[in-house]
N, C-alpha and C positions, 0 to 999 in steps of 0.2 A: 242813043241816050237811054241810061237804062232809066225803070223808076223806083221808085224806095223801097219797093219791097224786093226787088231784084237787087238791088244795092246792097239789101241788108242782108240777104242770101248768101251775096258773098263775102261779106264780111262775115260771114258766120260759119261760113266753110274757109274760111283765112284763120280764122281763130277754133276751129278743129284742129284742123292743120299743126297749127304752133305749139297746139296742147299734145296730141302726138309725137312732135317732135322733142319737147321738153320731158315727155314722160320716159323714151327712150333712151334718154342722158345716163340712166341709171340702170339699166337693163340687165348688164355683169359686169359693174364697175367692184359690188359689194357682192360677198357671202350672204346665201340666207342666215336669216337668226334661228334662235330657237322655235318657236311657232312656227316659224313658215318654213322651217326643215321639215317641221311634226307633221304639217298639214301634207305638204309633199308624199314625205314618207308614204304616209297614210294611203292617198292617191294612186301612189305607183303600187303598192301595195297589195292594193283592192284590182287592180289592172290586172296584173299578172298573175297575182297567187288566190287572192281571197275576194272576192265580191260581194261575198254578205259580209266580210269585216269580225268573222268570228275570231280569228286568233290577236287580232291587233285590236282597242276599244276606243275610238275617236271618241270626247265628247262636245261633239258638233256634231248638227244633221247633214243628213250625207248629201246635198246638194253641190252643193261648195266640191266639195271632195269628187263626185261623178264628173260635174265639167271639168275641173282639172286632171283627171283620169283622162278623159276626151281628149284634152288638148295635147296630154304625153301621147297618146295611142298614135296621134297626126304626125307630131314634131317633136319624136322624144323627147326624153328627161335630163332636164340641165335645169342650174339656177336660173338660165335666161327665158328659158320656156316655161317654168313655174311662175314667171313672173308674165308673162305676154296674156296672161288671163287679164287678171286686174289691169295692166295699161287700156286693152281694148276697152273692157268694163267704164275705165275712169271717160274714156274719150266721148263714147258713147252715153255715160252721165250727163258731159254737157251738152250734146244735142237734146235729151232730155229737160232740160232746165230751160234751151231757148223756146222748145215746141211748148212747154208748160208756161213759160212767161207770155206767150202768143195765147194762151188758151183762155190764161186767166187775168194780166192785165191788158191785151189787144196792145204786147208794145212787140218792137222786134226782138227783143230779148236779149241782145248785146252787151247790156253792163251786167245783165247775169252771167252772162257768160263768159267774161273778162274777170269779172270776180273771181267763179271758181275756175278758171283757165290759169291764171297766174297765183291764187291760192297757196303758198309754202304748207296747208296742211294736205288740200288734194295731192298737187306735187310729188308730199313725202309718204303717200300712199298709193303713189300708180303704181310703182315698179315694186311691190312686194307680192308676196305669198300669202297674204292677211285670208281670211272673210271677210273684211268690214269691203272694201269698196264695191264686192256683188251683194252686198247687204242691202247699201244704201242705191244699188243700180234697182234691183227690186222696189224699194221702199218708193221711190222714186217712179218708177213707171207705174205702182200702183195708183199715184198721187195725180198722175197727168190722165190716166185712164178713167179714175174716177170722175174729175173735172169735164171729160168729155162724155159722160154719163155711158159710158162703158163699162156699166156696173159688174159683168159676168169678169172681161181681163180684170179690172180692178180687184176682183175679188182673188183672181186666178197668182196674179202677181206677189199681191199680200202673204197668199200661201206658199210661195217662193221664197219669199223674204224671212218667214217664219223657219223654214224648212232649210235656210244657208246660215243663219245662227241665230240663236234665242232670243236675242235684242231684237228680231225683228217684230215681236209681238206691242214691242212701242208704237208701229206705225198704227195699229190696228184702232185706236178712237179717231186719228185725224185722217183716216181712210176714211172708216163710214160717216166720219162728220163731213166732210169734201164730198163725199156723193150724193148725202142727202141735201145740201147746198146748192147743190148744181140742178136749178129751179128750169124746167122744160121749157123749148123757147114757144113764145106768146104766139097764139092764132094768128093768122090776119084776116082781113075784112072777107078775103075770099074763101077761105073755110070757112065750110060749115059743120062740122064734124066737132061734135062736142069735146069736150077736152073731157079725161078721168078728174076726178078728187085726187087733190095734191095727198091725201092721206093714202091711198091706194097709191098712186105712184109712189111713193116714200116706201111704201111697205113693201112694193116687187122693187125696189134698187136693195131695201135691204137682203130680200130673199135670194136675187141676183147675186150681191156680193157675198152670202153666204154659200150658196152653189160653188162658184169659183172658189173661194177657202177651200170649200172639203174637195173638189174634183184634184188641187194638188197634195193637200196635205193628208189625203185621208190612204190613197194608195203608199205614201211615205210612210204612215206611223203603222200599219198595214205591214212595211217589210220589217218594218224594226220589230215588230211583235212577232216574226218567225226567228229573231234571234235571240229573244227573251230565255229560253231555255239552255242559251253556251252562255251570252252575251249581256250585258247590262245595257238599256236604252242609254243614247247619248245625253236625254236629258236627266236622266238620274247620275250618270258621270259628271254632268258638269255642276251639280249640287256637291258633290262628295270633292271634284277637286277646289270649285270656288268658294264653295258655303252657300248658305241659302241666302237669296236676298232676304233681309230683316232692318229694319231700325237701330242706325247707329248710334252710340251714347252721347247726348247732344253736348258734352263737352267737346266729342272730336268734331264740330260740324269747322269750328274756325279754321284748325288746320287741314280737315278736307276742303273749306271753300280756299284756301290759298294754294293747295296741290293744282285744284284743277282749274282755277285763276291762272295760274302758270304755265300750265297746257292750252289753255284760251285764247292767250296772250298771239301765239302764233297763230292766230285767223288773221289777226290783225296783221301780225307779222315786226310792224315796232309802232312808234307813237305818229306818225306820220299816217300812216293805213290806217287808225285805229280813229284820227282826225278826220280822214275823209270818208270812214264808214258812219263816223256820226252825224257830218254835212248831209252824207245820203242819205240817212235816215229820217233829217230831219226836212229835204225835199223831199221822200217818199209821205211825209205825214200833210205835206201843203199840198201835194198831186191827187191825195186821196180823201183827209177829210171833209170839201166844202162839198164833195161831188155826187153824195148820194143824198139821196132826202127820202123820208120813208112815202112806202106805196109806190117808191119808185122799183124802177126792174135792175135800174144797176145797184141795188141794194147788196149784189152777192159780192162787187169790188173792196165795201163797205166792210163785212162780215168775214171774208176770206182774211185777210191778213190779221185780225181778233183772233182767228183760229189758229191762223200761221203762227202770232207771236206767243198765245197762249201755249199752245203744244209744246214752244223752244223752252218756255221760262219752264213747265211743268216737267221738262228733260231735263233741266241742269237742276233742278228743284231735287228729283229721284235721286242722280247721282251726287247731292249735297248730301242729302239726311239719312240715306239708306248706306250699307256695306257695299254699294258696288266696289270692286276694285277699279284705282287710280290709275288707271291705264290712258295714254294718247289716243289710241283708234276708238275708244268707246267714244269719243267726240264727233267723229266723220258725219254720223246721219245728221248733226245739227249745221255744218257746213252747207246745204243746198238749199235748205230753209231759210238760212241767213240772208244767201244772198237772191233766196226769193222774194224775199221782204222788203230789198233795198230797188229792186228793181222798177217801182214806178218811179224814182226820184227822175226819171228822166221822161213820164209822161207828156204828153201836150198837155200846159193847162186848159184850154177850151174845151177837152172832153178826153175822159182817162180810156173812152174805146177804142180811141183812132191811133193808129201807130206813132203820132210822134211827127214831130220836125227832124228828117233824117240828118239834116247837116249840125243838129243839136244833137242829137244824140251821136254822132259822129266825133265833136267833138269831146263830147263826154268819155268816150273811150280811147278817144285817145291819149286824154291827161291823166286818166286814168293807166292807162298800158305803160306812159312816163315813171309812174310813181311806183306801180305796181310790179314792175320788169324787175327791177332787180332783187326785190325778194324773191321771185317767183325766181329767176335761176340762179342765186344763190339754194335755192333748194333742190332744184335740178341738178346741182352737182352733188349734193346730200352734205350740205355743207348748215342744216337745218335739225337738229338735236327730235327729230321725231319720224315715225317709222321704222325701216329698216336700219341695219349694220350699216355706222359710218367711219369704217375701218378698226373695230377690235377686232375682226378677225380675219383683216386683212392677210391674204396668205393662206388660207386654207385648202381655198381650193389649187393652190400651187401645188401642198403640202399633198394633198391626198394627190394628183398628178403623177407626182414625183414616185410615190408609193406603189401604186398601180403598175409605175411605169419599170421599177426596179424589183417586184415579184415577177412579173411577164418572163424578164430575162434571167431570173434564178430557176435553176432547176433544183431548188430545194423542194422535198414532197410533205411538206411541216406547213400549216400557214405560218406566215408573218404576224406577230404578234404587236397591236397598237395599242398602247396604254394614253388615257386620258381623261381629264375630269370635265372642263364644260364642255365638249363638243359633243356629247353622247347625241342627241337629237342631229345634230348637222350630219355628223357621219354613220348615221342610219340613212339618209337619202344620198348621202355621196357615195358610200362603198355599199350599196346596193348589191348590186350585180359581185363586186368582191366577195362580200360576207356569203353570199349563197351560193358561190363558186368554189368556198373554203378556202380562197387564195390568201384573205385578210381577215385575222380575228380582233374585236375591239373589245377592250377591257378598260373596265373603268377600275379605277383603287379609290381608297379612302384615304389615305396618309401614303408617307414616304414607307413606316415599316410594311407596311403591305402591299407595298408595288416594288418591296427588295424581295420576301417571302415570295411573291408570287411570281418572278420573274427565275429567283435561284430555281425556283420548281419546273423551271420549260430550259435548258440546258442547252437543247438542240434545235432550238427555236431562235430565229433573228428577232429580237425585242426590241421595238420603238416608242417612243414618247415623244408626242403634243405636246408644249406645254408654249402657252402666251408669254407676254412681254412682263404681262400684269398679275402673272401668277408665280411664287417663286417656290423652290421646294429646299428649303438650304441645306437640309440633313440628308437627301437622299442620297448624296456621293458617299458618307458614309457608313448609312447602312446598306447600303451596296458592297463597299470594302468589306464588309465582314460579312459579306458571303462568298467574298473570291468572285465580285462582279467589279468591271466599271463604265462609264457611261461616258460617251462621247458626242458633242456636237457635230452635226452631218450635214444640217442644211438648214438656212436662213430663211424663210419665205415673210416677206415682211412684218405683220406683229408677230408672227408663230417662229418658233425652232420646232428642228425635227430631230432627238439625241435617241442613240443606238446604245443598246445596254448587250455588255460583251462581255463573255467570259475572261478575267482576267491570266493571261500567261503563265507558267508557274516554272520554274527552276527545275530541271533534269534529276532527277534522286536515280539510285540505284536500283530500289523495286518496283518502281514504274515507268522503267525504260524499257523500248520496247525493241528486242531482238530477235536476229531471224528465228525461226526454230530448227533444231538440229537435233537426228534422233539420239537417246539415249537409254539407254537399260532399262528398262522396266523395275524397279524396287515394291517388294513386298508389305518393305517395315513405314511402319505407322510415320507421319510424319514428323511427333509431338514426341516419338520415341530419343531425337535427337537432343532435347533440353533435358536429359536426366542424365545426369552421372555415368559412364560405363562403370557398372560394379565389378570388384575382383573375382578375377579367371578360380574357378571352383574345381577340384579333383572330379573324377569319374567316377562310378561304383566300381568301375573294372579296377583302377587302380587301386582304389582303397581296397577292394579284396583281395591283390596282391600285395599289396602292403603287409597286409595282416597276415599271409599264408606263410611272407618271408620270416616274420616276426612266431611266430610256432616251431 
């Protein structure tokens, strides 16, 4: 017979499990998108050729980018293995969430963990190439570390978080606020050993989690200052590509608060989820507020989740009134918080310490796992409008296969010439290895005139063209014709075609037919001599002086 803490163990490695199994549904069903080709790129990049990153300029810190350098180094480079970071990452999030629910409400931590396990936004962020889901794996372990007054990781992780992209500098008040919270546990009768002033303790967690900050982030911004003299810091790149965060003009707050309403909308997933997240909420508020009384020690159950919900509102508060860009994954770190929040709804009322009534709480997840399931692989199939590629670019990596695979067998000594407008980012990580082998060259054009100009100019070059379902170019056939090109259809790969730009044939003429050679006479006279008149045959001097001798 087991007992409930063993029960919930395994119910908790049952729902790992499932989470792993659902995050691999999508592992190389899709092409990376742009970003997560870039990030890739980058990665392999830095592996092979460049480690300090001088000729290529990420702007992202390079964290992110070294483990997935790491994990090519292991298991080469494919989309499937750009992607095997963030699934482990996400999986490992929710052991994270259930060890944090144990830390800080003493429950087993199950409907946290069903929450973000069947989540359509975790989901649709395991199987990419993003930074966000090592962002919030960071953010996150700082969070649980803190709670356990493990102020040096907490600090150490924070600077992790900071160091895999900029957003992670959000986590940084509700770090040190969670660690200064996390109130030392009380003497007992049998100590004698005086306690420090809580002002003194407060003051070495903050010194603590300062240590840990600089021991990671200080040898990181350290490398990036040896490459200040080729290179620009990533954070000064990501001002120049995003803009600076500043104060947006509060006319546009309405239409930012309905962009990112709209991206919100999928935590919930539809009105049903969004029903039973309110229910939760509204047992998380009867489980928690009659249970603390001041002067009491459980005061920090009380306090925690003020912080918790104040953090989330003061997060979607930034990305209301400021220029963040309207992006899906800038939501992910508010995802774990949420449903840390909902998590006591399943407390014991008799006391928010003790784990619970397991067969209540048992039940609880499983009506939950009813309701919750089919969103949750509805997104597993990517059948969920966030995240990754959910087939526009289906066929890409067929297309480059195909390409790869018909240079191999030409023994032309020209590369291949690939013309294309969005893939430029994807097929930097895909023709890798091609591009710096000169097997395949990738050209991007502006218009149809400049992808006919620029093709008549390679002659002796086999010329291909990318081009989607969604992209059309109607003029190109004939500016093609009038350079004596045309273009043919070669290969379907589902959204994509692959069309071959081919010297047009030309009619046999007389001067540029080409015949054996055969020797003949060597001629003196000028070539151009032939288009002038033969002028009239003229007397000699000899003659005309016998002319004239006869005439005497």
């Amino acid at each position: 017979m087991h007992s409930p803490a063993q029960r919930a163990r395994l119910i908790s490695i049952g729902l790992l499990l499932l989470s792993f199994a659902l995050n691999l549904q999508l592992l190389d069903r899709f092409p990376l998108r742009e970003d997560e080709a870039l990030y890739s790129y980058w990665a392999l990049h830095l592996r092979q050729e460049d480690p300090w990153l001088l000729t290529v300029w990420p702007d992202k810190p390079p964290l992110f980018l070294w483990a997935q350098a790491l994990v090519f180094q292991f298991v080469g480079a494919t989309q499937a293995t750009a992607r095997l970071l963030n699934i482990g990452i996400t999986v490992t999030t929710a052991a994270l969430l259930i060890a944090t629910s144990r830390r800080l409400w003493a429950t087993p931590g199950l409907l946290a963990a069903v929450l973000y396990v069947l989540n359509p936004f975790a989901l649709s962020f395991a199987a990419t190439a993003y930074t966000d889901p090592l962002l919030v794996f960071w953010g996150q372990l700082a969070l649980y570390l803190a709670l356990s007054r493990r102020d040096l990781g907490a600090g150490m992780a924070l600077g992790a978080a900071i160091m895999t992209k900029q957003q992670g500098l959000l986590y940084v008040p509700l770090v040190f606020a969670l660690s200064l919270l996390a109130v030392p546990p009380l003497p007992t009768v049998k100590q004698s050993v005086k306690q420090p002033p809580i002002v003194t303790t407060r003051t070495k967690s903050v010194l603590r989690l300062v240590s840990g900050l600089l021991f990671i982030t200080g040898p990181i911004l350290y490398w990036d200052s040896q490459r200040w003299a080729v290179a620009p810091s990533p954070w000064d790149l990501s001002v120049r590509h995003y803009g600076g965060l500043a104060l947006a003009d509060a006319t546009l707050w309405p239409e930012r608060a309905r962009a990112w309403a709209g991206l919100l909308w999928y935590v919930g997933g539809n009105w049903l989820g969004w029903a039973h997240y309110a229910l939760l909420a509204l047992l998380t508020l009867v489980a928690l507020w009659p249970r603390s009384r001041p002067g009491n020690h459980q005061a920090r159950p009380r306090l925690a989740p003020l912080l918790l919900a104040g953090w989330s509102v003061g997060f979607l508060v930034v990305h209301l009134i400021t220029t963040v860009q309207i992006w899906d994954r800038y939501l992910l770190p508010l995802l774990p918080i949420i449903v840390l929040l909902l998590e006591p709804a399943v407390a014991n009322r008799a006391r928010i310490g003790s784990f619970g009534k397991p067969k209540f709480a048992a039940v609880v997840a499983c009506v939950l796992l009813t309701i919750l399931l089919p969103g949750g692989l509805r997104a597993a199939r990517g059948e969920v409008p966030l995240g990754g590629d959910h087939g526009a670019y289906s066929g890409l990596t067929e297309a480059v296969t195909w390409l790869t695979s018909e240079r191999s067998t030409s023994d032309a000594h020209l590369p291949f010439l690939l013309y294309q407008q969005p893939f430029g980012w994807q097929l930097q990580f895909y023709l890798y290895d091609a591009t710096r082998n000169d097997a395949v060259e990738v050209r991007w054009f502006a218009n149809e005139v400049t992808l006919a100009d620029n093709a008549a100019k390679s002659p002796a070059q086999r010329r291909f063209l990318l081009q989607p379902q969604w992209q059309s170019t109607p003029a190109l056939a004939l500016h093609l014709a009038t350079r004596n090109l045309q273009i043919t259809a070669r290969k379907h790969f589902g959204m994509l075609t692959l069309f071959e730009i081919q010297n047009r044939p030309q009619p046999p003429c007389p001067w540029c037919l080409c015949t054996p050679a055969t020797a003949q006479p060597q001629s003196t006279e000028h070539p151009l001599w032939s288009t002038f008149p033969t002028p009239p045959s003229l007397p000699s001097v000899a003659t005309m002086r016998n002319a004239g001798n006869r005439s005497e």
